[in-house]
C-alpha positions in Angstrom: 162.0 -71.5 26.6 161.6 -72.3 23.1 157.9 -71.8 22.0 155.3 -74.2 20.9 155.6 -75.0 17.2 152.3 -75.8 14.9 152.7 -77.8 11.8 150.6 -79.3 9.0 151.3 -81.1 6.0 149.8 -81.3 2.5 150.1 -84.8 0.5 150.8 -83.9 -2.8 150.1 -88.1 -3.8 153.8 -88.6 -5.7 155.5 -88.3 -2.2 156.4 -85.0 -1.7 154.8 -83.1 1.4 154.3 -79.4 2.1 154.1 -78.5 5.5 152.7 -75.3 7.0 154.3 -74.1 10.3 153.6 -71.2 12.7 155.0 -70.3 16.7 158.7 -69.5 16.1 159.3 -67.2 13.4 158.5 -63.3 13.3 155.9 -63.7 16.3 155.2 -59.9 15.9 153.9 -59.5 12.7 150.5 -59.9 12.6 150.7 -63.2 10.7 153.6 -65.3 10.2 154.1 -69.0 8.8 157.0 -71.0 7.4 156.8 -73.6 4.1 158.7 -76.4 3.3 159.0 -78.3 1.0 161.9 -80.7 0.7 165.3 -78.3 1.6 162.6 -75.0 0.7 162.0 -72.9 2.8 159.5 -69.6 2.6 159.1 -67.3 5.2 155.8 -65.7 4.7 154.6 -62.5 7.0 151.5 -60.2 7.2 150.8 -57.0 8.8 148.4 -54.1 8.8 148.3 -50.9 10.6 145.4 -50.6 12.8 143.9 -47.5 10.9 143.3 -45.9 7.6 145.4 -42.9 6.8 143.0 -39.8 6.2 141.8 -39.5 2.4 142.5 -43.0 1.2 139.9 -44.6 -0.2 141.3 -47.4 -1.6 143.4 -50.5 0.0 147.0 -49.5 -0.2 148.3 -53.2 -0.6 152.1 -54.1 -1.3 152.5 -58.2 -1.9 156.7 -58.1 -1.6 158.5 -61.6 -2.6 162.4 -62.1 -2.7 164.5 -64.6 -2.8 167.7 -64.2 -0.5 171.2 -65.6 -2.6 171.8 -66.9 0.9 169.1 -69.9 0.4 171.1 -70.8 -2.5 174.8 -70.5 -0.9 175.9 -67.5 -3.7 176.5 -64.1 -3.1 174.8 -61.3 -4.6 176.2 -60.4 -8.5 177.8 -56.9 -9.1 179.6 -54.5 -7.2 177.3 -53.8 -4.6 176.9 -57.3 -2.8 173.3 -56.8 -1.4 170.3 -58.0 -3.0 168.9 -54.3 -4.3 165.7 -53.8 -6.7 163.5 -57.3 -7.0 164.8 -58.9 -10.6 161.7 -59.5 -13.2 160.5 -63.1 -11.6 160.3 -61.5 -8.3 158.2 -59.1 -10.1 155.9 -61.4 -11.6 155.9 -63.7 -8.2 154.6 -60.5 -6.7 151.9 -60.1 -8.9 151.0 -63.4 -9.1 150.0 -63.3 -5.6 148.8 -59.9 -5.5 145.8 -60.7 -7.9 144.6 -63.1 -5.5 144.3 -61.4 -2.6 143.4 -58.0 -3.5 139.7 -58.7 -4.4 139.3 -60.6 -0.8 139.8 -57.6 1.5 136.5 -56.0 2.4 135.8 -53.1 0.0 135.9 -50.7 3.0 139.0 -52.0 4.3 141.5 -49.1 3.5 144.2 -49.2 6.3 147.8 -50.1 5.1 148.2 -54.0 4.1 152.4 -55.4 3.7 152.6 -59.2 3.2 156.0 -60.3 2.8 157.2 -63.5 1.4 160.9 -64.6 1.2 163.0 -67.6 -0.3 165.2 -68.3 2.9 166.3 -71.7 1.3 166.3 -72.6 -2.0 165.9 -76.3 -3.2 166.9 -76.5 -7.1 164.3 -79.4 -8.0 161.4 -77.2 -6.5 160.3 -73.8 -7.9 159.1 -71.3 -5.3 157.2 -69.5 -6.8 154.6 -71.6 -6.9 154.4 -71.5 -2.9 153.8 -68.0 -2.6 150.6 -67.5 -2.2 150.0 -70.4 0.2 152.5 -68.7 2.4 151.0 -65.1 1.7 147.0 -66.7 2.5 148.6 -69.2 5.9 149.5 -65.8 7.2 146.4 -64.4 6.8 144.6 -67.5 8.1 146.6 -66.9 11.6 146.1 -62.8 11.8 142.8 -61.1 12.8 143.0 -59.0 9.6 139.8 -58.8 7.7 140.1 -61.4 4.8 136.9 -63.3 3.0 138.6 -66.5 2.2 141.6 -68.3 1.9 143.3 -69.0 -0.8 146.0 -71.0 -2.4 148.1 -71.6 -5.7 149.6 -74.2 -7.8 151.5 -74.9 -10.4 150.4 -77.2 -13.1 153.0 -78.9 -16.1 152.1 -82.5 -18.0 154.0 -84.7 -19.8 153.2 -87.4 -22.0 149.3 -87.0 -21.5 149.6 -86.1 -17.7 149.2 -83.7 -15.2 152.1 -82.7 -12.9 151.2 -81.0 -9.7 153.9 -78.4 -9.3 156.8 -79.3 -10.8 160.5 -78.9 -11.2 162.3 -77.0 -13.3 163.7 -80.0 -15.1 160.2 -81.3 -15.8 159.2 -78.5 -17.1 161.4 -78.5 -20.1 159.3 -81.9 -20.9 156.0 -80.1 -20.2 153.7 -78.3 -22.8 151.7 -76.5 -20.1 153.2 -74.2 -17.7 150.3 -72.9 -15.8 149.9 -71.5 -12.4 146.1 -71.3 -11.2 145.0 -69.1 -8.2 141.6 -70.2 -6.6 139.8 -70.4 -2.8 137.6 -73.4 -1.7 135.0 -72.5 -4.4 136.3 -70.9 -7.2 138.7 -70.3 -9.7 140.3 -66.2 -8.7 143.6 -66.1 -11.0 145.2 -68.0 -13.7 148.3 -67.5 -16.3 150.9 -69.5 -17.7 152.2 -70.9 -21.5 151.3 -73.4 -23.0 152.7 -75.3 -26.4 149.2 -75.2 -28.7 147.0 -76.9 -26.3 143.0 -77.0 -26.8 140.9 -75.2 -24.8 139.5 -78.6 -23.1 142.4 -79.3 -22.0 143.5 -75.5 -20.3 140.2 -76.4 -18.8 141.3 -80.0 -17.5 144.5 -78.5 -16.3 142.7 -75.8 -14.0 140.3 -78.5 -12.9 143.0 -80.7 -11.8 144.9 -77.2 -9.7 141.8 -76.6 -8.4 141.6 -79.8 -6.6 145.4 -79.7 -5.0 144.2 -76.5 -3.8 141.4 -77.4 -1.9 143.6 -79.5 0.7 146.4 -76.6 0.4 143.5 -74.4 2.0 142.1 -77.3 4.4 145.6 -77.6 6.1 145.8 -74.0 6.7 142.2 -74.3 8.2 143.6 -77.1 10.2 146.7 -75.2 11.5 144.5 -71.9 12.2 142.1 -74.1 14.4 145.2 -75.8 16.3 146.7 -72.3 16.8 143.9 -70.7 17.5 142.0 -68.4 15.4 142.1 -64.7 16.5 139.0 -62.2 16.4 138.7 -60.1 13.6 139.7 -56.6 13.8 137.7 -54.0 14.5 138.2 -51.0 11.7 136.1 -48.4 10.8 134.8 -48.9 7.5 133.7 -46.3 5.0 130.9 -43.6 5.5 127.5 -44.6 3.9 124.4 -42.0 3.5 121.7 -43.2 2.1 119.9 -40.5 1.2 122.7 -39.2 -0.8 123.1 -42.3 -2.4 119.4 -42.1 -3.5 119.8 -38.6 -4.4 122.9 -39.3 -7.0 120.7 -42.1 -8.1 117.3 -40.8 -9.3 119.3 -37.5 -10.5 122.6 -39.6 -12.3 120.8 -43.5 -13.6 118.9 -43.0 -16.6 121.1 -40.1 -18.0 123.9 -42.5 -17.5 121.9 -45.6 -19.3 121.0 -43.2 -22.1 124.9 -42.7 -22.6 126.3 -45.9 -22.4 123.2 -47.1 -24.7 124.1 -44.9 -28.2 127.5 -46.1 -28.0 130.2 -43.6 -28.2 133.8 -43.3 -28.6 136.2 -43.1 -25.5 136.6 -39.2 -25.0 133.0 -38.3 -26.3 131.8 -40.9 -23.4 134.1 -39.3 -20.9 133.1 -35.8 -21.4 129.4 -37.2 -21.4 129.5 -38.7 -18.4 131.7 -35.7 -16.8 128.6 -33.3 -17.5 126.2 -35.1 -16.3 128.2 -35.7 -12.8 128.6 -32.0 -13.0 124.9 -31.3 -12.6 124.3 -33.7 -9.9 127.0 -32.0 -8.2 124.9 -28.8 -8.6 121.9 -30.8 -6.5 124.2 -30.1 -3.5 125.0 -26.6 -2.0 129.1 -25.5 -1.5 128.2 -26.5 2.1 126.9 -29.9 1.1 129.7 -31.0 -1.0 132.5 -29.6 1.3 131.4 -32.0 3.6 129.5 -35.0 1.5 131.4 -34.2 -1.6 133.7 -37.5 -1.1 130.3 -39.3 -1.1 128.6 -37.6 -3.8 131.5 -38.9 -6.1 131.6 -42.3 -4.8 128.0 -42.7 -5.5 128.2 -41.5 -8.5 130.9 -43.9 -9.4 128.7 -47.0 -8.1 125.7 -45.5 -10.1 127.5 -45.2 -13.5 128.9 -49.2 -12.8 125.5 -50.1 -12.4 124.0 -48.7 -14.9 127.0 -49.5 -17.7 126.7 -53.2 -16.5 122.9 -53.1 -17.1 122.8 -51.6 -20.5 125.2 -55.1 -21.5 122.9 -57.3 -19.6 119.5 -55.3 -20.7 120.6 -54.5 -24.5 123.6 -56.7 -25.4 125.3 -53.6 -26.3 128.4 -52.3 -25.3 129.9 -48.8 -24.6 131.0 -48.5 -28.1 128.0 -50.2 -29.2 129.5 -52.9 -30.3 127.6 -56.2 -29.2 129.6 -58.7 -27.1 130.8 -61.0 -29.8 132.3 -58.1 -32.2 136.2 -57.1 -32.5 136.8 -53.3 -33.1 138.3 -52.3 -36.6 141.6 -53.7 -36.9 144.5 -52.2 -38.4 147.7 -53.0 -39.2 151.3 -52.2 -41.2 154.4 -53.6 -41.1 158.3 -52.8 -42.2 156.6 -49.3 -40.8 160.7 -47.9 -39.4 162.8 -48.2 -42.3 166.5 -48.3 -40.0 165.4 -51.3 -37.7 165.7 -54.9 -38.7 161.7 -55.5 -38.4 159.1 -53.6 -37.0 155.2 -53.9 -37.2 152.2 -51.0 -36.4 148.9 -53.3 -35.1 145.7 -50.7 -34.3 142.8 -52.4 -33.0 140.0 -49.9 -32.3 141.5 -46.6 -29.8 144.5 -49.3 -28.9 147.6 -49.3 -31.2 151.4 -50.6 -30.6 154.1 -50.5 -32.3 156.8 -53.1 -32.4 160.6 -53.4 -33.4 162.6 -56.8 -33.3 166.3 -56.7 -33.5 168.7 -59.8 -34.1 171.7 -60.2 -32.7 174.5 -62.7 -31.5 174.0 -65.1 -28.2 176.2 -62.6 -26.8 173.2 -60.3 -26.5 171.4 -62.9 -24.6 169.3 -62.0 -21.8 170.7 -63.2 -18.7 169.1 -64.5 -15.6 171.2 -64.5 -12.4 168.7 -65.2 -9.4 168.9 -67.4 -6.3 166.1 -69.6 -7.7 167.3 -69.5 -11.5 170.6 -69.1 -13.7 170.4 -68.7 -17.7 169.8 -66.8 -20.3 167.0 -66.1 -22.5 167.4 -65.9 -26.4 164.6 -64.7 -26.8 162.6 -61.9 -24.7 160.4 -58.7 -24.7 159.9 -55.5 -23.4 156.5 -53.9 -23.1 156.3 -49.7 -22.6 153.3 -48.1 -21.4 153.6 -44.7 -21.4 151.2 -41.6 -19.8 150.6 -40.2 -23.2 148.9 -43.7 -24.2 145.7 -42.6 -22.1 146.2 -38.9 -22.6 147.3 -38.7 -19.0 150.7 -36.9 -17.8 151.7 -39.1 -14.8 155.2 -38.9 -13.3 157.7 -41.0 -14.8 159.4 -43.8 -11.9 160.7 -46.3 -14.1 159.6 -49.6 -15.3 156.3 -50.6 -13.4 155.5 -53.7 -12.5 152.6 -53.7 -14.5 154.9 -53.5 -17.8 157.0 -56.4 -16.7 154.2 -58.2 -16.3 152.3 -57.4 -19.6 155.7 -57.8 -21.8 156.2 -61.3 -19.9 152.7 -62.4 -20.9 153.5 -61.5 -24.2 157.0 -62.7 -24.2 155.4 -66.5 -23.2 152.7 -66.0 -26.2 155.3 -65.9 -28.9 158.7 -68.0 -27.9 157.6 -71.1 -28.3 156.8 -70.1 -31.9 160.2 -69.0 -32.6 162.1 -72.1 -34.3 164.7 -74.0 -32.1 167.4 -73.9 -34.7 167.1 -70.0 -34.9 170.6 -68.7 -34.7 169.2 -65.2 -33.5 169.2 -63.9 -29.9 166.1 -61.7 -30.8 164.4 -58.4 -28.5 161.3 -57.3 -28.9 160.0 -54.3 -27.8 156.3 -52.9 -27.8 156.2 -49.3 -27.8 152.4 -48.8 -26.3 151.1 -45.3 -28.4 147.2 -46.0 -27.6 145.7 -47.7 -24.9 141.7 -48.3 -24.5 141.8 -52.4 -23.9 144.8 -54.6 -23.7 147.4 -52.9 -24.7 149.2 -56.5 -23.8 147.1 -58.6 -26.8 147.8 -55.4 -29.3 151.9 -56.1 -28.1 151.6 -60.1 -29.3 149.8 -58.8 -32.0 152.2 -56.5 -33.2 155.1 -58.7 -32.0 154.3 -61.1 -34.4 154.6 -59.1 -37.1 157.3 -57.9 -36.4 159.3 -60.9 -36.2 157.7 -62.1 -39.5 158.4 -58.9 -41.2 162.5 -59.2 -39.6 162.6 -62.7 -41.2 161.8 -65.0 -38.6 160.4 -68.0 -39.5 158.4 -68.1 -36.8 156.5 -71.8 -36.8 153.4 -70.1 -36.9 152.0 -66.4 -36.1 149.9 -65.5 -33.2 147.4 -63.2 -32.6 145.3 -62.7 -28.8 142.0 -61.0 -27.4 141.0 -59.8 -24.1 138.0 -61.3 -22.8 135.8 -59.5 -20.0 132.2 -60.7 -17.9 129.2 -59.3 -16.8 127.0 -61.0 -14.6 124.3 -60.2 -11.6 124.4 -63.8 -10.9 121.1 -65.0 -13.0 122.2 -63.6 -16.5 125.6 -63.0 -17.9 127.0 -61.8 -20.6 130.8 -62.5 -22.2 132.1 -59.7 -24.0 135.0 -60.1 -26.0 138.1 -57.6 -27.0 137.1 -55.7 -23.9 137.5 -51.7 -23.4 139.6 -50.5 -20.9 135.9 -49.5 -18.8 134.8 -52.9 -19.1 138.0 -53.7 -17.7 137.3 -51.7 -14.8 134.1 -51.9 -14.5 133.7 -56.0 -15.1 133.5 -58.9 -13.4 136.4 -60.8 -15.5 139.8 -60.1 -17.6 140.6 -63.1 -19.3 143.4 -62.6 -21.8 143.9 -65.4 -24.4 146.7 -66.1 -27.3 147.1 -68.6 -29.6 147.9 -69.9 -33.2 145.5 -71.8 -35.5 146.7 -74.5 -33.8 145.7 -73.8 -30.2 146.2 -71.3 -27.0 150.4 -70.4 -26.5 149.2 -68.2 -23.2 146.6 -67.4 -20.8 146.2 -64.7 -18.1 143.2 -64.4 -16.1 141.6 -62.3 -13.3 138.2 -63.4 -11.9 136.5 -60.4 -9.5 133.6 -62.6 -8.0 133.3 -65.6 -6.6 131.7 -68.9 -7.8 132.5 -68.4 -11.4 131.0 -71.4 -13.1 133.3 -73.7 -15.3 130.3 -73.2 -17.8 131.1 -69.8 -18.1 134.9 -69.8 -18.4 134.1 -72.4 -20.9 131.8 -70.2 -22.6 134.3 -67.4 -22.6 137.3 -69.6 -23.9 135.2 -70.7 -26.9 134.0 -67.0 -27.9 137.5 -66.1 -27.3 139.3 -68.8 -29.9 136.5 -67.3 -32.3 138.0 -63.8 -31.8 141.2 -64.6 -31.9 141.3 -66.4 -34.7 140.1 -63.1 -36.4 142.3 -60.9 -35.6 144.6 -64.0 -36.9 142.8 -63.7 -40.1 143.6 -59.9 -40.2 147.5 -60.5 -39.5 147.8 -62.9 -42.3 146.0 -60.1 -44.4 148.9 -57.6 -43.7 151.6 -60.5 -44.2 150.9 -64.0 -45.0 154.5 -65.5 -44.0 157.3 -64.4 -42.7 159.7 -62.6 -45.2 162.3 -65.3 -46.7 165.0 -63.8 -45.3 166.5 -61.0 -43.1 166.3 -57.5 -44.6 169.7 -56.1 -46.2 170.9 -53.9 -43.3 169.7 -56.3 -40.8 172.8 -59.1 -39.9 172.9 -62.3 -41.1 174.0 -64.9 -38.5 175.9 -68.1 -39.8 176.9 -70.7 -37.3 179.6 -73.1 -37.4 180.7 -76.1 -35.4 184.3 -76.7 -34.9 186.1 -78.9 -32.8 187.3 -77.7 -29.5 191.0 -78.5 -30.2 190.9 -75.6 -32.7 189.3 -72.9 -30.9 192.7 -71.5 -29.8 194.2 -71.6 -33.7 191.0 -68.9 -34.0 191.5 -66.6 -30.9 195.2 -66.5 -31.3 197.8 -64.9 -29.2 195.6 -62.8 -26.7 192.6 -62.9 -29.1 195.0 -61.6 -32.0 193.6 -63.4 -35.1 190.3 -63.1 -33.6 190.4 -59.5 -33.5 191.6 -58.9 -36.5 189.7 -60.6 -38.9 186.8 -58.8 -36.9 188.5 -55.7 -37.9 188.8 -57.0 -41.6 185.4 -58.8 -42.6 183.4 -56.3 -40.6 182.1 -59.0 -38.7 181.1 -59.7 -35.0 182.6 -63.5 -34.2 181.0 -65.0 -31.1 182.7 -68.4 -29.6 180.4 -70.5 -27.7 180.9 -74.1 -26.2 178.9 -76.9 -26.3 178.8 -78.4 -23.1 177.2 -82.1 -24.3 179.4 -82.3 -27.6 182.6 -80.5 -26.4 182.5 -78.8 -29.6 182.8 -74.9 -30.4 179.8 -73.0 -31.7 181.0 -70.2 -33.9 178.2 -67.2 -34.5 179.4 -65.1 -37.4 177.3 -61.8 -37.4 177.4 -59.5 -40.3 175.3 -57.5 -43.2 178.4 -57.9 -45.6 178.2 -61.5 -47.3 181.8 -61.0 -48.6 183.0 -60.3 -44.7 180.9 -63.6 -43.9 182.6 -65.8 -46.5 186.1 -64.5 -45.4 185.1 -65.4 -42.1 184.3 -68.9 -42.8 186.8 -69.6 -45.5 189.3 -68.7 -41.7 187.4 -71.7 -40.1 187.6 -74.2 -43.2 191.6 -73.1 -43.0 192.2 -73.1 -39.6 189.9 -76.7 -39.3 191.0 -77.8 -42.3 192.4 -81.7 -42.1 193.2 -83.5 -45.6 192.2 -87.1 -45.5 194.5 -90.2 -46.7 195.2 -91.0 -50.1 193.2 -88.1 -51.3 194.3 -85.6 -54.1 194.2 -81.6 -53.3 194.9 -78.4 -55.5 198.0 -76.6 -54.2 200.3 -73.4 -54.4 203.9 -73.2 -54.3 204.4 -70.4 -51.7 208.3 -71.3 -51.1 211.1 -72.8 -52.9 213.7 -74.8 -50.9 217.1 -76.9 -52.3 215.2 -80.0 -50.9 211.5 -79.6 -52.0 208.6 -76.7 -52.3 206.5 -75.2 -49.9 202.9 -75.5 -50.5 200.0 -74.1 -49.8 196.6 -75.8 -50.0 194.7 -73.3 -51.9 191.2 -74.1 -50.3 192.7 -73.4 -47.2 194.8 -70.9 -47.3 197.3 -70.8 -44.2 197.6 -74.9 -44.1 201.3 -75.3 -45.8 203.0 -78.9 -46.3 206.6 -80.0 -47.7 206.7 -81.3 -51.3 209.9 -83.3 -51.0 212.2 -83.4 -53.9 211.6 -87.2 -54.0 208.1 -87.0 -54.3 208.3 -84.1 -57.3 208.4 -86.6 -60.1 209.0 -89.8 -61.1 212.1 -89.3 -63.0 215.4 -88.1 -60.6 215.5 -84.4 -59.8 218.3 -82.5 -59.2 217.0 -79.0 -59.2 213.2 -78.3 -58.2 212.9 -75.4 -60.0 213.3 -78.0 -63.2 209.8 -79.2 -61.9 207.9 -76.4 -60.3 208.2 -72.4 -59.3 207.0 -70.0 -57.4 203.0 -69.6 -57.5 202.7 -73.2 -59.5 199.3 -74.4 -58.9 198.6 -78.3 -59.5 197.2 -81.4 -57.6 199.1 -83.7 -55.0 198.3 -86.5 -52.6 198.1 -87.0 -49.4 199.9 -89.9 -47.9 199.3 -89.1 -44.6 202.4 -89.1 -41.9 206.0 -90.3 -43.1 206.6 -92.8 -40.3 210.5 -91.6 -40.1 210.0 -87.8 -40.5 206.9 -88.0 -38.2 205.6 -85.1 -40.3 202.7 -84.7 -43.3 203.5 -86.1 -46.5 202.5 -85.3 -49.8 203.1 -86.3 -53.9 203.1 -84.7 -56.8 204.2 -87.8 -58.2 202.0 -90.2 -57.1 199.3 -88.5 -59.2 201.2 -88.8 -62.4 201.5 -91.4 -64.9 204.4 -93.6 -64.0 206.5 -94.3 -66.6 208.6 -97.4 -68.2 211.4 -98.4 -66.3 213.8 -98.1 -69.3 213.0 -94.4 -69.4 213.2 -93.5 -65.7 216.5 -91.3 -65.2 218.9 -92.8 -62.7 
């Protein structure tokens, strides 16, 4: 018997529907729902073990997305024809949804939480990423594991003026906002995306017009849980509480902690601060005490010190460091800083400091993409490093996190749509993280910028970004900006902004309450374009434009266009020319085709200018085609009884027939009467001789013709 199916569908108002179903699929999990959308299909699951493990006192949640090369009819690329390690967008589609839903778990909710969501069919005008965290929140809605809200996400793009409720891929090449926005019923939770210099009223606008699409993405999956049923919470034992204790860390911990976070202090003088003074109220409690309450003691003291950090903002409008909530730490910064790479840039902003190389190559070096969902190649991309000794820490070492990926991405969206579109450079960036005490991410644009100005870019215009962070108890608030990496933690907001003079290039925000007021985040993205455009100020102090051109060891790219028909004349024989005058210029050659002008791209990569000009003078040979009735210098590489070989010199390689007849004007028996070997002198073209069916030229034609009488016969 084939079980009862639920559905529900969401109107998106241009036609397309979503719908939500649940009763067929993965029954066992504890929540389990399928989304469509046109020929999409998600598979979305949720499960949690019934209890904690012992000792964890934190919730141990994995958000899992992949796409299965199945849903697009391809087989896996590589050797090894299984899909292995997620690529970087499932990465970032994990994360996306992560961010979410981690803050809506009950804080004492610690037992082991796996949602799973998985591309099963893949629809190429529908991106399915943006449907991930309906599906991860609809299986929620239809489990009886402890969640506070549902959520949902969309995608936002506009064109010409207007906003685009998820949209394809297609339209988002038209788009100058490519924003996805995270929120429940009330309020906003999570938003990033790139944007082409657009104003903060209108990043604004955009979430306000998600926001509303979201509410009846969350009303159908309150529909569907009602017509399925909605299942009794779990039952779970939450985390031990004592009172007393809590009082006890309290009165003993507070004030000292106030006092501390109110001189302001630098990062490891506060640390060790607030390590002693935890160390005495540990010495309130006998051996016996903390062996069994010692778990408690430090959780208390943990809440205490948040408390009382937050207060001194709210109280004092100072901040850990003293700063007050408006002020930017000392900034920093030096560029051309490695002398062997083609540009690299050192940008220090207070106890955070990165250091970034760019390096130029060929569209050979392109990034590419090879995914179910997407095929391509960026020309442009970034790679963010954040290693242990950055915080002082020795941590083990398992590879690229998905934290970096989704740092250097953030970064990678601030600055490519400031690199020019005619740049002939595939360029890499990489942000080598040395420091970290606040973003780390807005110190890697930052230093990415210069970078690329100092390797010659001529980027359209620098960009510089700030972390933003909140504070509120719900009456007052404050917005701090260029947070610390404790205000991080220890805040209510991370709201990371970049941008030129111009306007914001990307976005990335976190929200760790609910009901956050569209006063505030307007508040916040105002104070924010103020700091930003700061640090701006102190970029164009270390280099006001980029350089004029690349630096001397660095390779110069020149591109050509040539038509296809001469493409093999260039390879030769089993790539034999190609090679070879690789081998003799010193050159990389890169052959590209154009798919809408069916022409060749050539990409001639080198730090010799002599190699480059050998290199093109090839192509002007090789594509060289004399026109009618127009006069050329040539060489006489080859004497024959009947006429002489020539060479055109300007393009060496392209030889014609001089016919005796077209020597001079007067009869000649012998060519060597007229010309020799290595003569250099001017002919015409006359095109093709309609009975020889070959090229014809005249030496003749460009000379004074003289009297009949005198003519020789």
């Amino acid at each position: 018997m084939i079980p009862q199916l639920f559905v529900e569908s969401i109107d998106l108002g241009d036609g397309r529907n979503i719908t939500i179903e649940t009763g067929r699929l993965a029954k066992q999990a504890d929540g389990s729902v399928v989304v469509r959308i046109g020929k999409t299909v998600i598979l979305g699951t949720v499960v949690s073990s019934r209890k904690a493990s012992p000792g964890i006192d934190f919730l141990p949640l994995t958000v899992d997305y992949r796409e299965k090369f199945a849903a697009a009819g391809r087989f896996p690329g590589g050797f090894f024809k299984r899909e292995a390690r997620p690529s970087d967008n499932e990465v970032l589609t994990m994360r996306l949804v992560d961010r979410v839903l981690r803050p809506l778990f009950p804080d004492d909710y610690h037992a082991e939480v796996q949602v799973m969501i998985q591309l099963m069919s893949h629809d190429e005008d529908i991106m399915p990423d943006a449907l991930a965290g309906l599906a991860a929140s609809a299986a929620l809605a239809l489990s009886d594991i402890p969640f506070e809200t549902l959520i949902s996400e969309a995608r936002v793009g506009r064109i010409d003026g207007k906003f685009i409720i998820n949209p394809s891929r297609a339209q988002l090449a038209l788009s100058d906002i490519d924003m996805m926005i995270g929120a429940s019923m009330d309020s906003i939770a999570m938003v990033e995306g790139e944007m082409k210099e657009i104003s903060e009223a209108d990043m604004l606008e955009a979430i306000k017009f998600a926001h509303e699409h979201i509410k009846n993405q969350i009303s159908a999956q309150l529909r569907l849980q009602a017509a399925f049923g909605k299942k009794e919470v779990r039952t779970y034992e939450g985390e031990r509480e004592d009172e007393a204790i809590y009082a006890k860390v309290k009165e003993a911990s507070y004030d000292k902690i106030y006092a501390i976070a109110s001189k302001g202090s630098a990062k490891q003088e506060r640390s060790a601060a607030f390590e002693a003074v935890k160390e005495e109220v540990k010495a309130l409690f006998t051996e016996e005490e903390l062996a069994a309450d010692g778990d408690l003691v430090s959780k208390y003291f943990k809440k205490t010190n948040k408390e009382a950090v937050r207060n001194v903002t709210l109280d004092l409008g100072t901040r850990l460091d003293g700063r007050k909530t408006t002020e930017i730490r000392d900034i920093w910064c030096e560029v051309d800083y490695l002398p062997s790479v083609h540009g690299s840039a050192l940008f220090t902003r207070g106890e955070t400091q990165a250091l970034a190389t760019a390096t130029l190559g060929t569209s050979r070096e392109a990034n590419q993409i090879d995914s179910p969902s997407e095929q391509g190649e960026e020309k442009f991309y970034l790679h963010y490093n954040f290693p242990p000794f950055s915080t002082g820490e020795a941590r083990p070492l398992r590879g690229t996190s998905r934290r970096e990926v989704g740092h250097g991405n953030l970064a990678q969206r601030a600055l490519k749509n400031m690199i020019p579109a005619n740049c002939p450079y595939t360029i890499r960036v990489v942000s080598e993280v040395l420091e970290s005490n606040g973003s780390s991410s807005m110190a890697t644009v930052c230093a990415g910028t210069l970078s690329l100005m100092d390797a010659g870019i001529q980027m359209i215009r620098p960009v510089s970004g700030i972390a933003m962070g909140l504070i509120t108890d719900g009456d007052r608030y404050a917005v701090l900006s260029d947070i610390l990496g404790d205000e991080d933690h220890l805040g209510d907001m991370d709201f990371k902004v970049t941008g030129t003079s111009e306007g914001i290039t990307a976005c990335q925000m976190d929200i760790k309450i609910d009901g956050l007021k569209y006063e505030i985040m307007e508040a916040a993205l105002a104070q924010a374009r103020d700091g930003r455009l700061h640090i701006l100020g102190k970029l164009i102090e270390t280099l006001a434009a980029p350089k004029a051109d690349v630096k001397a060891y660095a390779p110069k790219i020149i591109t050509r266009r040539i038509p296809n028909s001469f493409i093999g004349a260039l390879i030769g024989p089993g790539g034999k020319v190609i090679q070879e005058l690789q081998k003799t210029t010193g050159t990389t050659i890169v052959i590209n085709e154009d798919p809408i002008t069916e022409e060749g791209v050539i990409e001639i990569l080198g730090t010799d200018p002599a190699g480059i000009e050998a290199v093109l003078a090839k192509i002007k040979s090789i594509t060289f085609k004399p026109q009618m009735n127009e006069s050329y210098e040539v060489k006489v590489i080859k004497m024959l009884d009947f006429g002489a070989v020539v060479e055109y010199t300007s393009a060496p390689g392209n030889e014609v027939l001089l016919h005796v007849s077209e020597l001079a004007w007067e009869r000649t028996e012998n060519v060597a009467d007229v010309v020799n070997m290595g003569d250099v002198f001017q002919v015409k073209y006359l095109g093709m001789d309609p009975k020889t069916r070959k090229e014809k030229v005249s030496r003749k034609a460009l000379l004074p013709r003289p009297p009949r009488e005198e003519r020789k016969e």
